[in-house]
C-alpha positions as CSV (number, residue, x, y, z in Angstrom):
1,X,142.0,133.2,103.2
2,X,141.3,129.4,103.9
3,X,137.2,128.9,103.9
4,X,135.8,127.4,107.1
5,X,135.1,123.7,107.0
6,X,133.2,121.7,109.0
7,X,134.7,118.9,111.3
8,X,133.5,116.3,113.9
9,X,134.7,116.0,116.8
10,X,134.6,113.3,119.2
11,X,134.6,113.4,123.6
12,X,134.4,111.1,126.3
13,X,133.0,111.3,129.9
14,X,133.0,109.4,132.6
15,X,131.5,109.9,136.5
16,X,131.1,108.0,139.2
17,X,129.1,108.8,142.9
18,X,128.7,107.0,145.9
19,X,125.0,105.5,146.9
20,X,124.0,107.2,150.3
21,X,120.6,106.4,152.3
22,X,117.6,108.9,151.6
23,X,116.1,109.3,148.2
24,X,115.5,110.2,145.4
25,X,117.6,109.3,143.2
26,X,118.3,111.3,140.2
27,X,119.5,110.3,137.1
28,X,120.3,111.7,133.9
29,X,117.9,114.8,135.0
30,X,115.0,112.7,135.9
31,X,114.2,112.2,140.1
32,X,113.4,108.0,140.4
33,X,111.6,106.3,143.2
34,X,114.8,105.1,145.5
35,X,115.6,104.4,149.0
36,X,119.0,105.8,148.3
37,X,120.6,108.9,146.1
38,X,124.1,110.0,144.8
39,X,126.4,111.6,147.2
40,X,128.0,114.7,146.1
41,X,129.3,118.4,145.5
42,X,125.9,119.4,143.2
43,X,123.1,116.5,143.0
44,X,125.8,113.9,141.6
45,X,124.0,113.4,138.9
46,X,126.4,111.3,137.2
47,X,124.6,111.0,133.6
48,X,124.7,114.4,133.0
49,X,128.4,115.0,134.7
50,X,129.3,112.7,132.2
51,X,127.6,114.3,129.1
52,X,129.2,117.4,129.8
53,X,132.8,116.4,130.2
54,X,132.5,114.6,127.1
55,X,131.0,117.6,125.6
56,X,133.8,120.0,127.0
57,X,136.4,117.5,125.8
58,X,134.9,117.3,122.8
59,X,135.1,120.9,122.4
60,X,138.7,121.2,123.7
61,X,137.5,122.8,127.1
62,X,138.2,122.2,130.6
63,X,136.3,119.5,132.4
64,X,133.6,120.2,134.6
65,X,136.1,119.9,137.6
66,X,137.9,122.9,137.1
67,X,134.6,124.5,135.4
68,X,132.5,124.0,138.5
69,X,135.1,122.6,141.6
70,X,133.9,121.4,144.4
71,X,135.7,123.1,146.4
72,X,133.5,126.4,145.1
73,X,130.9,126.6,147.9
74,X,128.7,128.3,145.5
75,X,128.2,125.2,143.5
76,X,127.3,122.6,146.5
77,X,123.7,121.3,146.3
78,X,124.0,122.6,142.3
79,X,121.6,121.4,140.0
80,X,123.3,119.6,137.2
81,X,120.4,120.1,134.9
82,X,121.8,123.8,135.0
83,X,125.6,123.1,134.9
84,X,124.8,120.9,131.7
85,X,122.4,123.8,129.9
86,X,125.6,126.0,130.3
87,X,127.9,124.3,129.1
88,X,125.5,123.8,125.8
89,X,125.3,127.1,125.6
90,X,128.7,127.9,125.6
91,X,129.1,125.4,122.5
92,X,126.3,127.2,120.7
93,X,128.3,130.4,121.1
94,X,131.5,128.4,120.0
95,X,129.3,127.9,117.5
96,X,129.1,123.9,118.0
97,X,126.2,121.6,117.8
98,X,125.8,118.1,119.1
99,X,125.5,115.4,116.8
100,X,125.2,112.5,119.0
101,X,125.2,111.2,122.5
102,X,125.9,107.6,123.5
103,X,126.1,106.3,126.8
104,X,126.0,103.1,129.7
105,X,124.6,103.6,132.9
106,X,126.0,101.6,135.2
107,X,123.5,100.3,138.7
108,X,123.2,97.3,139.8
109,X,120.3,98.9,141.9
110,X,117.9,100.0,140.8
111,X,117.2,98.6,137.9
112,X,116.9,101.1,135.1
113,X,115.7,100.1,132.1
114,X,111.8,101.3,132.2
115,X,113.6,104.6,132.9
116,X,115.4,105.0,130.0
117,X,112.8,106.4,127.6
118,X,112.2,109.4,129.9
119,X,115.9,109.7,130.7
120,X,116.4,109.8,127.2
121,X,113.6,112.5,126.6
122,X,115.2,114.6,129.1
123,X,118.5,114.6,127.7
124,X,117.2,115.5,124.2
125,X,115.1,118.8,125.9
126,X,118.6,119.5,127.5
127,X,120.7,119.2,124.7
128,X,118.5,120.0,122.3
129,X,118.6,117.2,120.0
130,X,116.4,115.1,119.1
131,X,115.5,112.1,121.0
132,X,116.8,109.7,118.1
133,X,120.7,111.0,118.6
134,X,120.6,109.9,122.1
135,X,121.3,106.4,123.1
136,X,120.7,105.1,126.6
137,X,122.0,101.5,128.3
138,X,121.8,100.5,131.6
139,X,124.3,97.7,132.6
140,X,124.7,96.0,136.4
141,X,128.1,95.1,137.2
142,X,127.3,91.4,137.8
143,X,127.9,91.8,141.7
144,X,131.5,93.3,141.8
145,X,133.3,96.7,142.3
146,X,131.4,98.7,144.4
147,X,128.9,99.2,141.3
148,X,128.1,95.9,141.8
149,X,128.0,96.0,145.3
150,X,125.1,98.7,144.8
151,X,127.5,101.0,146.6
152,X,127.8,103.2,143.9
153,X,126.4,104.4,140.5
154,X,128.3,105.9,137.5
155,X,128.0,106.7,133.6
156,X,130.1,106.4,130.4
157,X,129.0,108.9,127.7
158,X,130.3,109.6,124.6
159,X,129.3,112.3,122.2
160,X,130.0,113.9,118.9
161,X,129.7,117.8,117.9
162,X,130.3,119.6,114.6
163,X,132.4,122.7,114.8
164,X,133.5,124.8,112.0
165,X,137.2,124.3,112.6
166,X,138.9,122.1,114.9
């Protein structure tokens, strides 16, 4: 019998939302002071959308799509901050545990920066990591796509779990 070894694995996520009058916004679990919020299914919170299809692809899973589809009415209005504490918990059970989580935020309005720290320490209660394996950017779009026409916000996140076999 081969011994279990330990291997890393490696996901990427992506998400993008639509900017719609009427705030807040919210953002990577945290609500910020904003004339405008992210039009969706659930809250369309694309930072933590995109943590948890790179943690699902990471894991070899289904994205959050087919997880959670839209077109499930009992997921409209849903908050992500539970979608995203499922999905960890079904990698704990798989018997995975997230090594790190690096990912760009990208608004040309508002500016995010002073909101990073306490995106960041939300993240790190959700994942439960600490707050030194998660890395948060924010990036405008320099004026174009419809990021950079402040039409629209979305995330890039990219993450790595150890599992005991791949």
């Amino acid at each position: 019998m081969m011994s279990e070894r330990l291997v890393h694995r490696v996901g990427i996520g992506t998400d993008l939302h639509r900017l719609e009058r009427g705030g807040p916004l919210r953002i990577g679990g945290i609500d910020i002071p904003f004339d405008h919020h992210l039009a969706g299914h659930s809250d369309a919170d694309v930072v933590l959308h995109a943590v948890a299809d790179a943690l699902l692809g990471a894991a070899g899973l289904p994205d959050i799509g087919e997880r959670y589809p839209d077109t499930d009415p009992a997921w409209r209005g849903a908050d992500s901050r539970t979608l995203l504490g499922e999905v960890v918990a079904d990698l704990h059970r798989r018997g995975m545990s997230i090594v790190n989580v690096d990912l760009v935020i990208q608004a040309q309005r508002p500016k995010l920066s002073s909101h990073k720290p306490a995106i960041g320490t939300a993240l790190s209660a959700l994942l439960e990591v600490s707050a030194d394996c998660i890395a948060v950017k924010a990036k405008t779009n320099e004026g174009l796509d419809a990021v950079g026409r402040g039409e629209a916000i979305s995330c890039i996140a990219i993450v790595g779990l150890n599992a005991k076999s791949c």
